[in-house]
C-alpha atoms as one frame of an Amber mdcrd trajectory, in Angstrom:
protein
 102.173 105.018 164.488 100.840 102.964 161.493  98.747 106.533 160.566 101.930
 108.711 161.003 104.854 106.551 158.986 101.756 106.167 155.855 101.240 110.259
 156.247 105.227 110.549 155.716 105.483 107.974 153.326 102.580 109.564 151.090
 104.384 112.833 151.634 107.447 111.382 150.281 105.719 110.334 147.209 104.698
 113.825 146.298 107.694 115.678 146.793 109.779 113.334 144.876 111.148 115.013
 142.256 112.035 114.173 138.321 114.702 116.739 137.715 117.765 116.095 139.861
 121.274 118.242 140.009 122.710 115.085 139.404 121.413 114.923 135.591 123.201
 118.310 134.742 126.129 117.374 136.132 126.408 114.197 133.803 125.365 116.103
 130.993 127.708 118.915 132.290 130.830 115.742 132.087 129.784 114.027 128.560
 128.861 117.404 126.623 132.450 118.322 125.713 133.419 114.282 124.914 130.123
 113.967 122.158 130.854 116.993 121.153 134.271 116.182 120.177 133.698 113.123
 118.357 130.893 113.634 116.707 132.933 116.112 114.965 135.540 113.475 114.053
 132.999 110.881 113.502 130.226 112.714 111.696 131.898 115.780 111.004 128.894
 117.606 112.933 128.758 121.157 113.345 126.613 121.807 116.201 124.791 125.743
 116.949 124.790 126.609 120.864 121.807 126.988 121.354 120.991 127.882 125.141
 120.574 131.642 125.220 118.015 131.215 122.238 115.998 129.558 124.686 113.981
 129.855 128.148 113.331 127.100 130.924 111.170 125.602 131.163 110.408 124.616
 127.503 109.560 121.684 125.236 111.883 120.897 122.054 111.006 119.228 118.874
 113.451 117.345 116.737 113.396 115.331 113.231 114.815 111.973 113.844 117.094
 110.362 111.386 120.443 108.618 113.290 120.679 106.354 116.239 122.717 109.249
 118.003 120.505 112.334 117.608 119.379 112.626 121.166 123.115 113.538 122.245
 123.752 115.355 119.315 120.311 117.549 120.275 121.753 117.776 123.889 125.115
 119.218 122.932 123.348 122.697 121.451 122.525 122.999 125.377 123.975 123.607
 128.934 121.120 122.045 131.013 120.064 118.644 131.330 117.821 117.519 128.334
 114.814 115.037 129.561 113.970 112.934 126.596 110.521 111.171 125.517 111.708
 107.872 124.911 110.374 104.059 123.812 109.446 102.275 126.652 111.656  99.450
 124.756 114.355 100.893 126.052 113.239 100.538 129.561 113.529  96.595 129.398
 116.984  96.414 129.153 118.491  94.453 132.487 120.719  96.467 134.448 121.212
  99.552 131.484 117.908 100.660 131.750 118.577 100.907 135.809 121.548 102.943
 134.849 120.198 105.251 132.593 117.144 106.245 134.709 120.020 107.124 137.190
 121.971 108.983 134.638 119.548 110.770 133.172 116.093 109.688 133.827 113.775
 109.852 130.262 110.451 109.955 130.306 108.905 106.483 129.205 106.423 106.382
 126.097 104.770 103.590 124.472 104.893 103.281 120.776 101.571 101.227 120.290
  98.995 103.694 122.008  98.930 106.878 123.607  99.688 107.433 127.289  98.746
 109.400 129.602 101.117 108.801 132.221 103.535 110.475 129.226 101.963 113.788
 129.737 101.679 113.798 133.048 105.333 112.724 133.794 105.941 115.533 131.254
 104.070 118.041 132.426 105.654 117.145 135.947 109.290 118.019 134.782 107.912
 121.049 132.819 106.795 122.440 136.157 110.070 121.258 137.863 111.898 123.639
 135.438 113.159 121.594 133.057 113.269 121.055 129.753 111.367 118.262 127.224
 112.521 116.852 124.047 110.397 114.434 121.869 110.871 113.323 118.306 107.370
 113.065 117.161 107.677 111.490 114.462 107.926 108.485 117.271 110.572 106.548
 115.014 113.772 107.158 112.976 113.403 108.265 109.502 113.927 104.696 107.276
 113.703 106.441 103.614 114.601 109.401 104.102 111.424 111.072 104.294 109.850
 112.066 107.521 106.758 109.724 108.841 103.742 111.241 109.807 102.980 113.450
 112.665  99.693 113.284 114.476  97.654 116.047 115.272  97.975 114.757 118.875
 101.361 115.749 118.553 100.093 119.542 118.404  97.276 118.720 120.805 100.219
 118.139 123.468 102.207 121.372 122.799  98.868 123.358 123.609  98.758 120.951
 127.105 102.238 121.865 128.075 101.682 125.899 127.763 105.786 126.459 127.401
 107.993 127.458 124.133 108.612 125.390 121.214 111.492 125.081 120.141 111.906
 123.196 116.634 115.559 121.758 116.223 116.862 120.429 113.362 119.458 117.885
 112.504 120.607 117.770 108.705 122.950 115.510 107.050 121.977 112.853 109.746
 120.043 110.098 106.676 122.914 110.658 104.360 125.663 110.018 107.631 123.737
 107.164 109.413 121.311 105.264 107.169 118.814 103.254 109.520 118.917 100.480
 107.216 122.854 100.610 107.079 125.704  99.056 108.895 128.319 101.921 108.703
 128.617 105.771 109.135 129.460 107.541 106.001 131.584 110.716 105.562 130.155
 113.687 104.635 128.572 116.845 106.324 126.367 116.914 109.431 124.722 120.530
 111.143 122.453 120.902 113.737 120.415 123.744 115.550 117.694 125.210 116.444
 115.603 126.211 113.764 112.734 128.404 115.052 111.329 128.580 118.271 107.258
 129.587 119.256 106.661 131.762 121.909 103.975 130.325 124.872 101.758 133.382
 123.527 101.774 132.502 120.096 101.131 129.294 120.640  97.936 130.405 122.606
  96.992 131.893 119.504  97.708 128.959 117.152  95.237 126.170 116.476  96.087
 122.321 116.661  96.279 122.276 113.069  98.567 125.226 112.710 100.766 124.281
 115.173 100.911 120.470 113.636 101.884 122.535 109.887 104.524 124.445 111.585
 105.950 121.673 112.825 106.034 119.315 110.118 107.061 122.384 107.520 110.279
 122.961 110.200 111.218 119.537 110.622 110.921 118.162 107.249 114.192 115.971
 105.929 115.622 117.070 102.890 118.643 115.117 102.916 117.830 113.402  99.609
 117.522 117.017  97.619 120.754 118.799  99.173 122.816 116.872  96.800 125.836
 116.424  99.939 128.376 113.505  99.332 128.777 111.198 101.532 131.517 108.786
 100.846 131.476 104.893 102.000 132.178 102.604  99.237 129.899 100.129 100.069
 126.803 102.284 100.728 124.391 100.017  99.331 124.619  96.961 101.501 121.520
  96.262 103.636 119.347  98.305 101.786 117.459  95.188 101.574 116.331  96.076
 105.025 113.858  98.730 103.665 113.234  97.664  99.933 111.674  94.742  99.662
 110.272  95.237  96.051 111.454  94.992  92.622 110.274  97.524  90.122 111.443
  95.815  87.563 109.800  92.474  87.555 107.723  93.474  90.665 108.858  90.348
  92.701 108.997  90.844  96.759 111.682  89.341  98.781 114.559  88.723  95.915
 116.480  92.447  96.557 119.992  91.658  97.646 122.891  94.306  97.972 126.936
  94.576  97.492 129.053  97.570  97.840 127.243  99.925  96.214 124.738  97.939
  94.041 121.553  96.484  94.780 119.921  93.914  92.286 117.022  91.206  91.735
 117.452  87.891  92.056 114.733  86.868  89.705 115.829  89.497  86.907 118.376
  91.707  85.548 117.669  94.566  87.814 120.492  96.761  88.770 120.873 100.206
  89.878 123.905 102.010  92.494 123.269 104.194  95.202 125.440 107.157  94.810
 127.145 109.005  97.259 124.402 111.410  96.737 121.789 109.197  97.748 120.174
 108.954  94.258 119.553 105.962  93.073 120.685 105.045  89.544 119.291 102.731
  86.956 122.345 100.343  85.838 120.359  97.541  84.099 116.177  96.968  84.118
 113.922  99.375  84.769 113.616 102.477  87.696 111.850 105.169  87.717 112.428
 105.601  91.527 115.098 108.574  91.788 115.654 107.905  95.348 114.845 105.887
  98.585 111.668 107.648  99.139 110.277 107.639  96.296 110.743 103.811  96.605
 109.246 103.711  99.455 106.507 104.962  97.982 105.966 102.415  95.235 106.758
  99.577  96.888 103.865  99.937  99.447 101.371 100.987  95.882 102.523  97.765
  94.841 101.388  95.703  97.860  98.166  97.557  98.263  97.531  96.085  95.009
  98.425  92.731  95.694  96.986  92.785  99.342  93.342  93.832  97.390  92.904
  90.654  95.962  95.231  88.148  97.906  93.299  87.947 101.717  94.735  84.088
 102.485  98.217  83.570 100.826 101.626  84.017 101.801 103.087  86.879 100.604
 106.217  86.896 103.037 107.871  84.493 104.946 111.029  84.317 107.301 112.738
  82.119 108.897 114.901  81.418 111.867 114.094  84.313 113.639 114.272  85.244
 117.900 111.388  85.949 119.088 110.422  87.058 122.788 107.466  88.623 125.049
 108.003  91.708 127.265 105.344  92.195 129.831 105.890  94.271 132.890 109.303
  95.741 131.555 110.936  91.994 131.646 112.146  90.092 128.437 111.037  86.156
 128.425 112.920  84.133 124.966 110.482  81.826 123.259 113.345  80.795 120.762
 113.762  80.737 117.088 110.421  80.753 115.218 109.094  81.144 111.573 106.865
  84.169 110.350 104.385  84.223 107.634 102.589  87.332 106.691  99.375  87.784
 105.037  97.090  90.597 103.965  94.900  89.982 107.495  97.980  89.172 109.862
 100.937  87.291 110.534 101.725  83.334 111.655 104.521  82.659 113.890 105.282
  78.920 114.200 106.684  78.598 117.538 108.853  75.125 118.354 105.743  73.295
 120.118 102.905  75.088 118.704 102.146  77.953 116.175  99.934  81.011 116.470
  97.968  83.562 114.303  98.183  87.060 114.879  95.291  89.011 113.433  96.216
  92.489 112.210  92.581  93.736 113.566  92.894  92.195 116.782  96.384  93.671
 117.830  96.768  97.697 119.247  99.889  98.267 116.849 102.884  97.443 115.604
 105.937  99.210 114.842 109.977  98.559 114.164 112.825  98.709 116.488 116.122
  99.712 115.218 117.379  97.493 112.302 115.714  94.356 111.803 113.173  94.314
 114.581 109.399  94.772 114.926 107.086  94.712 117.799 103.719  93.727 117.505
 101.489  95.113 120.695  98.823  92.233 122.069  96.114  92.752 124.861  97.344
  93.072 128.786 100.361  94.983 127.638 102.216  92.514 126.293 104.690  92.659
 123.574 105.752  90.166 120.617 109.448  91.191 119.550 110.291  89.400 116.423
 114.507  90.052 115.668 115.552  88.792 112.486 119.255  87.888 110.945 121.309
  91.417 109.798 119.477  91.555 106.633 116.326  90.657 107.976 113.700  93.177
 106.231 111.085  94.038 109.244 109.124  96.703 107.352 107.059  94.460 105.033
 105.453  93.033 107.896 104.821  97.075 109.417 103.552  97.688 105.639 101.056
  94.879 106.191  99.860  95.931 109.240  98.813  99.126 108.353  97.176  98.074
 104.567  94.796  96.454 107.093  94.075  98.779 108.817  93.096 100.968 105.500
  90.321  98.887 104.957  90.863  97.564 101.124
């Protein structure tokens, strides 16, 4: 008996399946209601997109707002199965839900996975259909982050279409680093799509250069208006650097300025997301390019400053997440340095070593998640203008080797 009810129950296990009739018909139910107000909200014009494409197949998307999964699933009438941060799989009772709903596909954000593919390559073979950002987080500047040639590695594995979608208008509409959508233009479609056959055909590396070449933002260079009169505030999330007297940490924002507080740096960030010198000097045009100097300017401090502080924050929430459960530890302080980060917890304080952690990476807004052995996770949450990115920035200067 014993023998016969393990037989079944092993059988069970292998014909459970990922894609369920159940998913289309939600999708089926909420297409019509996203569709409708992200045309009032964003003023998205979104392609339909389902005869361009064959089941099964595996879509690619650039990631810039908070909403771009279920703008992505409204080009479509079948149920969309998306790679998503195992982050979101901690959430009590929503994460239940939305495995029921819709069931993504979890994916770590500190190493690769292989139980990722092979969940992947399970619904692939079910018939349905993938989508992944691969840039693995939302755009912060307004610039894409890097792709890895894994990335391209994985498209090879899944031997279906690719389909490379792209959403524009989405950095200028939604800012990461912002607190408000903005009016202006949104589109979204499917921008090319590879055939199984050429992809046969294509290398890693030519597959990784069509991708990135597709998917590339440009938001910043299309020169589209969008209108909120107090863009500027919490741009302090992402800057954390003054060009002008090269100071860290004294940024603040209002409206649509953003200024020192150890100089007479000014500059407003226009409704086409240029940045514009008002008083002191910038030779940044935009966010990106910002981006860019700020991290040249703490590679060069980080070169010869191993032991200081360089940042600190205070009065922060902190908490663990092993085994997809959240435990609080409380409010806590953070120091960073060039070789990690202090936390100084209420009974006892600890040093994180960048070298000795498997990543780190931020979570919407004002959070970052640094990855420790035996899968467990230190979330660090800071106030609304907490600026999370330094910290990111320091981790991987380390990990350059200065």
């Amino acid at each position: 008996m014993v023998g016969v009810d393990l037989a079944k129950t092993k059988n069970k296990q292998k014909t459970k399946k990922w894609v369920l009739k159940r998913h289309a018909i939600v999708c089926n139910l909420l297409r019509p209601i996203f569709k409708l107000y992200f045309k009032l909200k964003y003023k998205l014009t979104v392609s339909n997109d389902e005869k361009k494409i064959s089941s099964p197949a595996l879509i690619m998307s650039n990631h810039s707002t908070t909403m771009d999964p279920f703008m992505l699933g409204c080009s479509f009438l079948r149920p969309i199965y998306y790679i998503s941060s195992d982050d979101l799989f901690t959430i009590p009772v929503a994460s239940r839900l939305i495995r029921w709903l819709v069931n993504p596909i979890p994916k770590s954000k500190s190493k690769s996975d292989f139980g990722t593919i092979r969940t992947t390559l399970k619904v692939l073979k079910e018939g349905g259909t993938v989508a992944i950002f691969p840039e693995g987080n939302r755009t912060l500047f307004g610039n894409n982050w890097g792709i890895d040639i894994s990335t391209a590695k994985f498209v090879k594995i899944c031997k279906v279409p690719l389909v490379l979608y792209k959403i524009n208008g989405g950095y200028g509409a939604d800012p990461r680093w912002g607190n408000k959508i903005r009016k202006g233009k949104m589109t979204a479609g499917v921008v090319k799509v590879i055939s199984e056959k050429e992809i046969e055909d294509l290398t890693p590396e030519q597959i990784l250069s069509e991708i990135k070449s597709t998917l590339t933002t440009t938001d910043l260079y299309e020169g589209t208006k969008f209108k909120y009169r107090r863009r500027a505030e919490f741009l302090e999330r992402a800057l954390y650097y003054c060009e002008n007297c090269g100071s860290f940490n004294s940024l603040e924002t209002h409206k649509d300025r953003i200024y020192c507080k150890n100089c007479d740096f000014k500059a407003e960030y226009s409704e086409d997301l240029k940045l514009l010198p008002i008083s002191g000097n910038l030779t940044a045009k935009d966010t990106a390019e910002y981006y860019t100097k700020q991290k040249e300017a703490l590679r060069n401090i980080v070169k010869t400053n191993n032991d200081c502080v360089l940042f600190s924050d205070t009065n922060l929430k902190a908490r663990l997440i092993q085994d997809k459960k959240r435990h609080k530890l409380g409010k806590v302080d953070m120091f960073g340095q060039a070789n990690g980060v202090r936390v100084v917890f209420k009974r006892e304080e600890k040093f994180y070593f960048f070298n000795n952690l498997y990543g780190a990476t931020i979570l919407g807004k004002r959070k970052i998640n640094f990855y420790l052995d035996g899968d467990k996770t230190l979330q660090i949450k800071g106030s609304k203008r907490f600026n999370a990115i330094k910290y990111l920035h320091l981790f991987e200067l380390d990990g350059e080797n200065l």
